[in-house]
LOKE-80114 format. One record per residue: residue number from 1; z, x, y of N, C-alpha, C in turn. Coordinates in pm, 1 decimal. Layout:
<atoms>
<atom NUM <Z X Y> <Z X Y> <Z X Y>>,
...
</atoms>
This chain:
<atoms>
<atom 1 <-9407.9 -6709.9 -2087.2> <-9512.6 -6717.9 -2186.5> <-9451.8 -6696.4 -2325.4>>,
<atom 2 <-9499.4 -6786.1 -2419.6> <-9445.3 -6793.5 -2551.7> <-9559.5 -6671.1 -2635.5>>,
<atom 3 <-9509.2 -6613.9 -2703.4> <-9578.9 -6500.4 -2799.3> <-9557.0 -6535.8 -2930.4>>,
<atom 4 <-9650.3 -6577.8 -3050.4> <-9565.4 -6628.6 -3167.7> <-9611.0 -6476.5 -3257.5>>,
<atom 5 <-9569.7 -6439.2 -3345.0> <-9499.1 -6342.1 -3446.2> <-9512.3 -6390.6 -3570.7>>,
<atom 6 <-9561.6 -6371.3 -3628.8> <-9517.1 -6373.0 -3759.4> <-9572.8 -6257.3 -3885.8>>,
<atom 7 <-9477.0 -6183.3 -3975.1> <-9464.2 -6074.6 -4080.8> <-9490.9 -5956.8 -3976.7>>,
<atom 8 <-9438.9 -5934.7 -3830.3> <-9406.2 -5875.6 -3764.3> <-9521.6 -5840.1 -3745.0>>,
<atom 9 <-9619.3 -5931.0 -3660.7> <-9774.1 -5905.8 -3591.2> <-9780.5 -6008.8 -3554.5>>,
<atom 10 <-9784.3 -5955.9 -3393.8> <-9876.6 -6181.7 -3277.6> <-9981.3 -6154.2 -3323.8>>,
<atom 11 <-9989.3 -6279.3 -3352.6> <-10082.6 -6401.7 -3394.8> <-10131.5 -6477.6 -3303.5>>,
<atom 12 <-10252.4 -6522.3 -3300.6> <-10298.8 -6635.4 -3197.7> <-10252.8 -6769.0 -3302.0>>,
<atom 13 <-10212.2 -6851.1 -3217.9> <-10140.8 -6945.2 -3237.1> <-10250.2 -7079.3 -3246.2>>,
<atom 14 <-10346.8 -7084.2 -3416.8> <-10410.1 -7231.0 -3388.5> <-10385.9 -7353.4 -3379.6>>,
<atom 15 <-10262.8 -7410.7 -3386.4> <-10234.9 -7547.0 -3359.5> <-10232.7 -7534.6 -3197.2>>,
<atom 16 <-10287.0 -7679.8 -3199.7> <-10278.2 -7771.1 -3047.6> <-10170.7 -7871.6 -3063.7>>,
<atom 17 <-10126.2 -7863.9 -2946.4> <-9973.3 -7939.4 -2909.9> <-10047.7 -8079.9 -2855.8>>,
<atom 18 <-10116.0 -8176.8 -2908.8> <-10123.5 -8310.4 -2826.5> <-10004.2 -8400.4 -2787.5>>,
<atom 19 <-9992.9 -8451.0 -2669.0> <-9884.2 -8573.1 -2634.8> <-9880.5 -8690.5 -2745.0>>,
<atom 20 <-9752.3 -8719.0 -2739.9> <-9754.6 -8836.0 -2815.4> <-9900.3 -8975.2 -2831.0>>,
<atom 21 <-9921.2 -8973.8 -2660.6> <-10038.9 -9065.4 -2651.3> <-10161.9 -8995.3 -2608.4>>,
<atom 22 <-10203.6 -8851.4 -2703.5> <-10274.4 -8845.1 -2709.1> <-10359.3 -8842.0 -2833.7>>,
<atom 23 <-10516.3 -8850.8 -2845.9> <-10563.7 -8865.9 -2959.8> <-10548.7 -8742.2 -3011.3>>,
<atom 24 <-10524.7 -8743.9 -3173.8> <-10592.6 -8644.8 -3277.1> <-10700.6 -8582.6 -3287.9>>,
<atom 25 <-10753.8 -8483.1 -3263.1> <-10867.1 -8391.1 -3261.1> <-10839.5 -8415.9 -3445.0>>,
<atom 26 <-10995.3 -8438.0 -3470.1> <-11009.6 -8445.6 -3590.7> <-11032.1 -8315.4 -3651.1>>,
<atom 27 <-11103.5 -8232.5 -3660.6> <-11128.9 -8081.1 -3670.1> <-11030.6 -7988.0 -3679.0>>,
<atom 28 <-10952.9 -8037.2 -3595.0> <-10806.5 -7894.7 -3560.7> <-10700.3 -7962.8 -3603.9>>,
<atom 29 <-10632.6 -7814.4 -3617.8> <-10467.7 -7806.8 -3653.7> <-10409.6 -7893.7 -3534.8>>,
<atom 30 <-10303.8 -7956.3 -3597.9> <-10285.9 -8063.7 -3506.5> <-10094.9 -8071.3 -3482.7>>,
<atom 31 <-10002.7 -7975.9 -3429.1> <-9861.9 -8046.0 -3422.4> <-9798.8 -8151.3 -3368.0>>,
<atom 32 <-9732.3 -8248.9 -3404.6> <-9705.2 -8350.6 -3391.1> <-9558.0 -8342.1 -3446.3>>,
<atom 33 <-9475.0 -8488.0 -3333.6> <-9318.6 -8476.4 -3352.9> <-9312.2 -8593.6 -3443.0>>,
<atom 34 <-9192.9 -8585.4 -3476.8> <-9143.4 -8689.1 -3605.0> <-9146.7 -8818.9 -3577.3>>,
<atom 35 <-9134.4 -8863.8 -3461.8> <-9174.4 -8987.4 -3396.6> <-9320.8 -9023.0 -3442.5>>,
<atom 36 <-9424.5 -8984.5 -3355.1> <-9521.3 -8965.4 -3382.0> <-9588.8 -8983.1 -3516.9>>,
<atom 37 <-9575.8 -8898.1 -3617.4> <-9565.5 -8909.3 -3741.5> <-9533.1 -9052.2 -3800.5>>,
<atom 38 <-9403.7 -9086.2 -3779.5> <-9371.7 -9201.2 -3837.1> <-9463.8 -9304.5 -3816.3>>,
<atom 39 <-9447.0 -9329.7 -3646.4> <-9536.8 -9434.7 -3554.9> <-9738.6 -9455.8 -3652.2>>,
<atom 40 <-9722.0 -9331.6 -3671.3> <-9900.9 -9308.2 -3724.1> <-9910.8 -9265.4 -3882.7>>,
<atom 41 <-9847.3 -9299.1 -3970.2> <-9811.4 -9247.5 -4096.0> <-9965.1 -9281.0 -4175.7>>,
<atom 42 <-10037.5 -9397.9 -4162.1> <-10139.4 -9443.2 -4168.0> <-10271.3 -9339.1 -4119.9>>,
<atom 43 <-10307.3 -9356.5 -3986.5> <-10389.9 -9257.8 -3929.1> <-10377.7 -9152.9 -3946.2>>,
<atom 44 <-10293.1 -9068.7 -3966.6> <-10279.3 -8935.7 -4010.9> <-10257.2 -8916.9 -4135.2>>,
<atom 45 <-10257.0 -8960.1 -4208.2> <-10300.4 -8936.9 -4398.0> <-10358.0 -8872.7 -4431.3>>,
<atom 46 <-10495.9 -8941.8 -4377.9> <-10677.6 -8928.1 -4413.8> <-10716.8 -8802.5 -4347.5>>,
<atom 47 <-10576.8 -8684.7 -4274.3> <-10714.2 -8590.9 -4212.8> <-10698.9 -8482.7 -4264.9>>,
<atom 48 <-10811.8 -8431.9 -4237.3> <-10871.4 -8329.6 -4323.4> <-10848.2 -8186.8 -4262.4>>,
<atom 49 <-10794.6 -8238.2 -4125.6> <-10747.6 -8095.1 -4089.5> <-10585.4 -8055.7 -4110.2>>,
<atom 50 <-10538.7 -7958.6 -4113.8> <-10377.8 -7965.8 -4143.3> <-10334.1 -8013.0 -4024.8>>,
<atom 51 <-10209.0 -8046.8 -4061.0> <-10099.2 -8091.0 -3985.7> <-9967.0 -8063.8 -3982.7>>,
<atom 52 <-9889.6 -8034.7 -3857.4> <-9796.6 -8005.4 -3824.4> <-9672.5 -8073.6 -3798.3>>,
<atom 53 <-9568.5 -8063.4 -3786.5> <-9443.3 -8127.8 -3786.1> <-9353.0 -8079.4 -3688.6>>,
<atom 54 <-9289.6 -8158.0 -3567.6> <-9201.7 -8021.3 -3468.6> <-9063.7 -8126.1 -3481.0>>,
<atom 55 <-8951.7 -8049.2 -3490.2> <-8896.6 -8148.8 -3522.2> <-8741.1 -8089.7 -3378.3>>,
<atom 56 <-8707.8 -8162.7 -3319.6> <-8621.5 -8129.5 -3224.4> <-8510.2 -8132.5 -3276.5>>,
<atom 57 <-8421.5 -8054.9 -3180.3> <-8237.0 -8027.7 -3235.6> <-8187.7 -8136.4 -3259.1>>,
<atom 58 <-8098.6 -8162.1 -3367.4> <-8066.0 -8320.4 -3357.9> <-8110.1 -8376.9 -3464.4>>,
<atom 59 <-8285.4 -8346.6 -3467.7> <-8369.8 -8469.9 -3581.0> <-8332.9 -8405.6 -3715.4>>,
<atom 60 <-8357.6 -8477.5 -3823.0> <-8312.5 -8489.3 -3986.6> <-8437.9 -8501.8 -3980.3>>,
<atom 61 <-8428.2 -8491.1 -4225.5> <-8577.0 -8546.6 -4228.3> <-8582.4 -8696.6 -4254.9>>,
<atom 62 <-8475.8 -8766.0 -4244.8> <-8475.3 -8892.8 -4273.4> <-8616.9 -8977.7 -4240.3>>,
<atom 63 <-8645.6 -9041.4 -4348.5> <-8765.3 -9062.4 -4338.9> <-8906.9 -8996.4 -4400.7>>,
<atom 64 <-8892.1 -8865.2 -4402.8> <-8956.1 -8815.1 -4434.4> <-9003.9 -8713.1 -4521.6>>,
<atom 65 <-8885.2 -8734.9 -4623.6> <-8865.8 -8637.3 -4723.4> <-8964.6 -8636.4 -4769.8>>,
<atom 66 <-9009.8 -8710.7 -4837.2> <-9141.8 -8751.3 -4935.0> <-9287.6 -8733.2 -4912.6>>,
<atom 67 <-9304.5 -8700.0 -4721.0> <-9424.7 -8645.7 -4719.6> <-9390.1 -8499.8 -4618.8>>,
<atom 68 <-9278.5 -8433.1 -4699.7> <-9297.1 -8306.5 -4640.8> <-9413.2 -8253.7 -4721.8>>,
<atom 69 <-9459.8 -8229.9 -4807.8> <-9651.9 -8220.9 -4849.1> <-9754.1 -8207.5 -4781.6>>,
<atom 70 <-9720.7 -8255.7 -4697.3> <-9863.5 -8306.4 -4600.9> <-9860.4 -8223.5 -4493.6>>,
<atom 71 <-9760.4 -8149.4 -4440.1> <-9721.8 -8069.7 -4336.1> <-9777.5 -7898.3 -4425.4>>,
<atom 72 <-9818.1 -7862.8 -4284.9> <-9889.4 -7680.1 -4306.4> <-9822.7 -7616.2 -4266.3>>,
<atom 73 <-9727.9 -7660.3 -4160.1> <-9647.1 -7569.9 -4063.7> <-9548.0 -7674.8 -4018.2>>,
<atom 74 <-9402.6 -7608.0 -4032.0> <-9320.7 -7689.0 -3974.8> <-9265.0 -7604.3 -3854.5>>,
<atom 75 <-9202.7 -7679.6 -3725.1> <-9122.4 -7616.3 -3644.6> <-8999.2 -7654.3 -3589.5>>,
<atom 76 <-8941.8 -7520.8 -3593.0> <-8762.5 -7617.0 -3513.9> <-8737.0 -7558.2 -3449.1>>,
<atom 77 <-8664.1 -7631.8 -3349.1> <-8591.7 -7619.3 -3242.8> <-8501.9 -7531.8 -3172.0>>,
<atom 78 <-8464.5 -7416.7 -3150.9> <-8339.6 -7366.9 -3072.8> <-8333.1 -7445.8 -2982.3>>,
<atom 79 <-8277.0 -7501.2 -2913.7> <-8281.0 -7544.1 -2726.7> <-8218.5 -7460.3 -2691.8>>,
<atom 80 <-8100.7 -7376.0 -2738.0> <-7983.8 -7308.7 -2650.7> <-7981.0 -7208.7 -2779.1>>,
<atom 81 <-7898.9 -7091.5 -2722.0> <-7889.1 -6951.8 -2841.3> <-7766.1 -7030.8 -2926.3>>,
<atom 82 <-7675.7 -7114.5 -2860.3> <-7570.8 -7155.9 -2931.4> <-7571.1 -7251.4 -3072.0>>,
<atom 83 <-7663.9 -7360.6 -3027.4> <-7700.1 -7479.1 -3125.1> <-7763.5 -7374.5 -3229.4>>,
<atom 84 <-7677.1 -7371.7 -3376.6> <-7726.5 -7379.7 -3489.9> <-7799.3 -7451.8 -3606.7>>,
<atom 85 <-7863.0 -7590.1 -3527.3> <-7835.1 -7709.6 -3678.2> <-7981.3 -7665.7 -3758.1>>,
<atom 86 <-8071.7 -7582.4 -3629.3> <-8195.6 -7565.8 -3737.9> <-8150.7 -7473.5 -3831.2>>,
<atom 87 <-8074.9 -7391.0 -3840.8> <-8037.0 -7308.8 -3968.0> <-8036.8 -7356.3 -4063.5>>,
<atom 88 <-7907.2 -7446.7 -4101.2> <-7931.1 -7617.3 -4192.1> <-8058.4 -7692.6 -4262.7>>,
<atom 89 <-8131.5 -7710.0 -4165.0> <-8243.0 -7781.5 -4205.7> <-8322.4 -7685.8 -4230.2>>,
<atom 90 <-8357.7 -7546.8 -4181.2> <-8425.8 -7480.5 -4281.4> <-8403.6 -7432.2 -4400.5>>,
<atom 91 <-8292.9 -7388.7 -4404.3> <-8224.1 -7410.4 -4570.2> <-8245.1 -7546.5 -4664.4>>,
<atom 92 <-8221.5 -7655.2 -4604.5> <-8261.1 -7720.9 -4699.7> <-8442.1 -7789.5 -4700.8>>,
<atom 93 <-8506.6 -7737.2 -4591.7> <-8619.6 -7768.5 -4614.0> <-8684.8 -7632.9 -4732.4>>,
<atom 94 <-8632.1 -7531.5 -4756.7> <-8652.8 -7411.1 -4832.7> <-8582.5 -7463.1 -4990.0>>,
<atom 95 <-8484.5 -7473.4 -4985.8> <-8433.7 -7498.4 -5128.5> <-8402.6 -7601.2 -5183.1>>,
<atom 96 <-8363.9 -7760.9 -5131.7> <-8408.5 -7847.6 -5187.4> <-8498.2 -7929.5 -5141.6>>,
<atom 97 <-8587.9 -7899.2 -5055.2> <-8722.3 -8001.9 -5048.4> <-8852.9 -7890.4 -5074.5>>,
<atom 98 <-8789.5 -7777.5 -5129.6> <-8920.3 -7667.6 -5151.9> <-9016.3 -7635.2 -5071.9>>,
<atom 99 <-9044.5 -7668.0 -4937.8> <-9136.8 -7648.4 -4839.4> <-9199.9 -7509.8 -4876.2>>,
<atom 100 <-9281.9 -7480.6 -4907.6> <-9364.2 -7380.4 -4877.4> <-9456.4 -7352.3 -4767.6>>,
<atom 101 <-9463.0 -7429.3 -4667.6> <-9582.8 -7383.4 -4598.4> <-9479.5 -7319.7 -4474.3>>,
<atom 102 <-9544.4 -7277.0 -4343.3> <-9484.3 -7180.9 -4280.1> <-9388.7 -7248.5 -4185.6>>,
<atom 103 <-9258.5 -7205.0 -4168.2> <-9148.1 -7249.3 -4089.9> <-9094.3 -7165.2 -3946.3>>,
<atom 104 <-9152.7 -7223.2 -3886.1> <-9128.1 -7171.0 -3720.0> <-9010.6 -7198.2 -3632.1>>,
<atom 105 <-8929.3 -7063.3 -3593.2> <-8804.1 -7130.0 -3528.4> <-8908.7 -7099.7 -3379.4>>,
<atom 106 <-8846.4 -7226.7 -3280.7> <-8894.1 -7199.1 -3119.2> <-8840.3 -7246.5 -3012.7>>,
<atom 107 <-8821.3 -7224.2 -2873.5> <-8682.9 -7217.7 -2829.5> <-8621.7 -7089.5 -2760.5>>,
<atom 108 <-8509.3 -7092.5 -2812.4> <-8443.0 -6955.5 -2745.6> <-8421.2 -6867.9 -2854.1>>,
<atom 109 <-8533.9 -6833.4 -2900.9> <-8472.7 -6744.0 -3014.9> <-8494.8 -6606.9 -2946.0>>,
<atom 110 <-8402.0 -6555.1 -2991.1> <-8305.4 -6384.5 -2972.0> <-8293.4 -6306.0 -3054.1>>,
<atom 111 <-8282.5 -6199.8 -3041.2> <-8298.9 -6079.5 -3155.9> <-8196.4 -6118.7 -3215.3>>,
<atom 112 <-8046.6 -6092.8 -3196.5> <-7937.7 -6135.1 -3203.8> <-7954.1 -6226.5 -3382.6>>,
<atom 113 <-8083.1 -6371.6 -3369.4> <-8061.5 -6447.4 -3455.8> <-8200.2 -6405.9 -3536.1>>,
<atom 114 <-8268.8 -6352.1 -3546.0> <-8368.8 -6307.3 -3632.7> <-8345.5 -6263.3 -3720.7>>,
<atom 115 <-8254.4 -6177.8 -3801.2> <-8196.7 -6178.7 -3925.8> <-8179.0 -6313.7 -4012.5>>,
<atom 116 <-8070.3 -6339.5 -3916.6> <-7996.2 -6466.8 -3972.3> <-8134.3 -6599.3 -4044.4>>,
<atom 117 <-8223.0 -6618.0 -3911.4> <-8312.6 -6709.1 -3936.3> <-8404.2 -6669.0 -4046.5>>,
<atom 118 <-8470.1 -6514.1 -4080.2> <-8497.9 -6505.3 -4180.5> <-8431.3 -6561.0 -4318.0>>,
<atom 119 <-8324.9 -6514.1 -4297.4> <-8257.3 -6550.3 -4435.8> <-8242.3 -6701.3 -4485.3>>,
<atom 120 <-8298.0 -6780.4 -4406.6> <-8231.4 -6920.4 -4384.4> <-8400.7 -6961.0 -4405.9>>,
<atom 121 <-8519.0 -6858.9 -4395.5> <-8662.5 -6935.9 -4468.8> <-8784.2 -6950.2 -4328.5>>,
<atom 122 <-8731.1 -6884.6 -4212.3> <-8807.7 -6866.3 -4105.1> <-8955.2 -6773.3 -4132.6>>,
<atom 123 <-9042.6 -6821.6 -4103.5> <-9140.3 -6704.4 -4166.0> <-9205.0 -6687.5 -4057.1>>,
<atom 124 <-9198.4 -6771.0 -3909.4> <-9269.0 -6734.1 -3814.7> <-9189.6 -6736.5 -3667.9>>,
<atom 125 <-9201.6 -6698.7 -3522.4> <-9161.9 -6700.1 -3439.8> <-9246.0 -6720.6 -3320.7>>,
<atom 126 <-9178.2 -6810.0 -3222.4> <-9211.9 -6848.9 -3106.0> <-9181.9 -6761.0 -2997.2>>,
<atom 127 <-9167.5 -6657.3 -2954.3> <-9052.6 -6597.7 -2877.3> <-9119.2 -6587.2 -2774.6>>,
<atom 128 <-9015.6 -6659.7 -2657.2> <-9042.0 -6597.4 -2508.1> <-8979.3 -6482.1 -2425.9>>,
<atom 129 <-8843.5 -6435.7 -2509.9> <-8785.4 -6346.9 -2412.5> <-8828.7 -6215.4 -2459.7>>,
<atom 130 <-8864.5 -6131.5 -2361.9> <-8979.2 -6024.5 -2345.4> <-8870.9 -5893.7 -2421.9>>,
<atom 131 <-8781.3 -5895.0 -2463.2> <-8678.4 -5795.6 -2487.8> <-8663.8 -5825.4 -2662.3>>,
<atom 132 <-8630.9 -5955.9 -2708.7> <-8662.2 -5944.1 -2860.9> <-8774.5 -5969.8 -2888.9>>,
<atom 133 <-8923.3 -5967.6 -2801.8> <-9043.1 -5961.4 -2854.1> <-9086.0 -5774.1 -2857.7>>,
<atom 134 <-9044.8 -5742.9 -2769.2> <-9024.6 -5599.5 -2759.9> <-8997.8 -5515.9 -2896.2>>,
<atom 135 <-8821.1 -5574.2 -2914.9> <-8774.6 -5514.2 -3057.0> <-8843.3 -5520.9 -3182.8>>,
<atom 136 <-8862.0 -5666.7 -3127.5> <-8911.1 -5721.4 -3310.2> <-9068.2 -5639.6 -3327.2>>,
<atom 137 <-9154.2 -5593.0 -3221.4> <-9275.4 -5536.0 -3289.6> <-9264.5 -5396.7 -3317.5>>,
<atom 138 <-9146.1 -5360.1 -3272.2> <-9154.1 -5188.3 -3249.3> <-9038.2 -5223.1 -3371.7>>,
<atom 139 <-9018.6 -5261.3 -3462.0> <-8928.6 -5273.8 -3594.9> <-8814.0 -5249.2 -3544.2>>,
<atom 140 <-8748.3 -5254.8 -3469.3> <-8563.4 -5277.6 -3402.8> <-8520.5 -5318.8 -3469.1>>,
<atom 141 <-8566.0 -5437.7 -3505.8> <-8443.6 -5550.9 -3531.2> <-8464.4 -5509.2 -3754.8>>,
<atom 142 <-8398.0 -5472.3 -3781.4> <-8325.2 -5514.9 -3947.7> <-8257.0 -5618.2 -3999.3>>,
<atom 143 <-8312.6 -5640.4 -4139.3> <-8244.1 -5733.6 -4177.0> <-8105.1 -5638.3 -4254.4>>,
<atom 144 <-7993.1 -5737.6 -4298.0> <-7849.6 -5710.5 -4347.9> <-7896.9 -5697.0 -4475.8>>,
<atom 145 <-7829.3 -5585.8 -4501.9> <-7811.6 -5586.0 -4679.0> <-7738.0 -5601.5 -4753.3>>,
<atom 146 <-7607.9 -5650.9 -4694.0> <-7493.8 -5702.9 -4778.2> <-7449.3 -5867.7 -4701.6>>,
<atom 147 <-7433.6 -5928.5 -4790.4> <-7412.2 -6087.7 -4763.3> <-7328.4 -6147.6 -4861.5>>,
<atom 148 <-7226.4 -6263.3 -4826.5> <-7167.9 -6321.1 -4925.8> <-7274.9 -6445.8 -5007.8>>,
<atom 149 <-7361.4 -6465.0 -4959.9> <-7420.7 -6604.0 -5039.1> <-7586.6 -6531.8 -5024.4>>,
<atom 150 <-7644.6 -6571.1 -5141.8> <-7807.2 -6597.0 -5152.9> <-7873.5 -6636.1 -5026.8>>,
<atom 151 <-7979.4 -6585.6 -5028.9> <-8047.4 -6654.3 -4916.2> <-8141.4 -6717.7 -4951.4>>,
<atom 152 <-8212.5 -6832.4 -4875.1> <-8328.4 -6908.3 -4946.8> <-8450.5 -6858.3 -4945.4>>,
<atom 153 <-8483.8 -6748.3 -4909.6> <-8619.0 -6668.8 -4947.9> <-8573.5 -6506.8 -5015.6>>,
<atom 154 <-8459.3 -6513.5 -5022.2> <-8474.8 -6384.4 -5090.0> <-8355.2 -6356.7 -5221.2>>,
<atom 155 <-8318.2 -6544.4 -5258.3> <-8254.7 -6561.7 -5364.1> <-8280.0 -6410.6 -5523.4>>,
<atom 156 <-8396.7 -6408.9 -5529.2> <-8443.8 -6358.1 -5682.9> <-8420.9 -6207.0 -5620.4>>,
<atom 157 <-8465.7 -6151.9 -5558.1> <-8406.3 -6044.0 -5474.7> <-8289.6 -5979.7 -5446.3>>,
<atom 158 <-8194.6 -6061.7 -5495.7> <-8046.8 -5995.8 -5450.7> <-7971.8 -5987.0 -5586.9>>,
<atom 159 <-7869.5 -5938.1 -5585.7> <-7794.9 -5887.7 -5728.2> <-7640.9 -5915.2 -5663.4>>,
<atom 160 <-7566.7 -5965.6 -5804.3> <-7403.0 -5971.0 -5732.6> <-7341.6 -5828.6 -5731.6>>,
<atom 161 <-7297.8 -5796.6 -5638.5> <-7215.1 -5680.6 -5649.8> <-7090.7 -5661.9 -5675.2>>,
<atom 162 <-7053.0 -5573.0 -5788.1> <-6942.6 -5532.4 -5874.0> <-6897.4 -5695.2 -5908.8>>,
<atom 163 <-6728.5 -5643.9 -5874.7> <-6669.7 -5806.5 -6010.5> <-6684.5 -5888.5 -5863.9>>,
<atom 164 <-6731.4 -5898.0 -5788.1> <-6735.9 -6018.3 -5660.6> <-6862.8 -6059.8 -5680.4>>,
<atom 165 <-6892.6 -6186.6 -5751.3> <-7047.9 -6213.7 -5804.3> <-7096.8 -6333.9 -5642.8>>,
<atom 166 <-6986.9 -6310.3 -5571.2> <-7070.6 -6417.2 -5460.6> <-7095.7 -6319.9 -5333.3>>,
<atom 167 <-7056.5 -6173.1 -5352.4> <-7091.2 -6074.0 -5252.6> <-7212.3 -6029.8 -5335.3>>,
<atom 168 <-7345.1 -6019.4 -5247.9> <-7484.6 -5972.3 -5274.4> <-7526.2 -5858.4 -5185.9>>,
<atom 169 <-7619.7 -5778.6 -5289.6> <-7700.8 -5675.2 -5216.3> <-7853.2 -5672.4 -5299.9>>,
<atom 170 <-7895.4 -5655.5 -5133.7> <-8044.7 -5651.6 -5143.6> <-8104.0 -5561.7 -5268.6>>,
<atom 171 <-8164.2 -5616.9 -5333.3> <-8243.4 -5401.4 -5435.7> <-8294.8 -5350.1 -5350.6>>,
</atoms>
């Protein structure tokens, strides 16, 4: 069972996951994969309910830079604790395509990478394994306070330390 998290409190989770060939509930939050999206760029314009974006290990936004806008919630992928590439794309969906709306890692995420994914613009979680859902509500898991590079949500937040202006600490 998946538990989603987010600002360290589950949440009931309102998006509905429809199949590719299934219809759009007009009314509801609606996630949908990048395929999908493309295939229906038309029909899904006009709705009035938000919409979601899931985008698997592997996928870019090619294609779709231009209506990251239209998305309420984006989500990516772990498949494996190993594959990093959503790190990447949430960084640059955070600092150069400005995404503001909420970014969900889901998958195999692990205590282990919950720092990391914060820093990289994660604001929500999918988690199934019962041990970093554990940590993460009972406050276990911390974030790092010393880092060599900015992070994309907590850029304005950090200060260079001494004469090493690319080593940062949190205030």
């Amino acid at each position: 069972m998946t538990t989603l998290v987010k600002d360290g409190q589950v949440v009931d989770d309102p998006w509905i996951v429809p199949g590719d060939d299934e219809r759009l509930p007009a009314d509801r939050a609606a996630l949908i994969s990048k395929t999908r999206f493309l295939a229906e760029l038309e029909g899904v314009s006009g709705r009035n309910a938000p919409l979601g974006l899931k985008l698997e290990a592997g996928e870019g936004l090619d294609g779709i830079e231009a209506d990251l806008h239209r998305f309420a919630l984006i989500v990516l992928s772990f498949p494996k604790y190993t594959d990093g590439r959503a790190y990447s794309l949430a960084r640059l969906l955070r600092e150069r395509h400005g995404f503001a709306g909420e970014l969900r890692a889901s998958g195999e995420v692990l205590r282990d990478q919950i720092p990391l994914m914060r820093r990289c613009g994660f604001d929500a979680f999918a988690i199934s394994h019962a041990g970093t859902l554990k940590a993460l509500l009972e406050g276990r898991i911390k974030d790092v306070d010393i880092h060599y590079q900015p992070a994309a949500i907590e850029a304005a937040e950090q200060t260079p330390l001494g004469a090493r202006p690319w080593l940062r600490v949190a205030k």
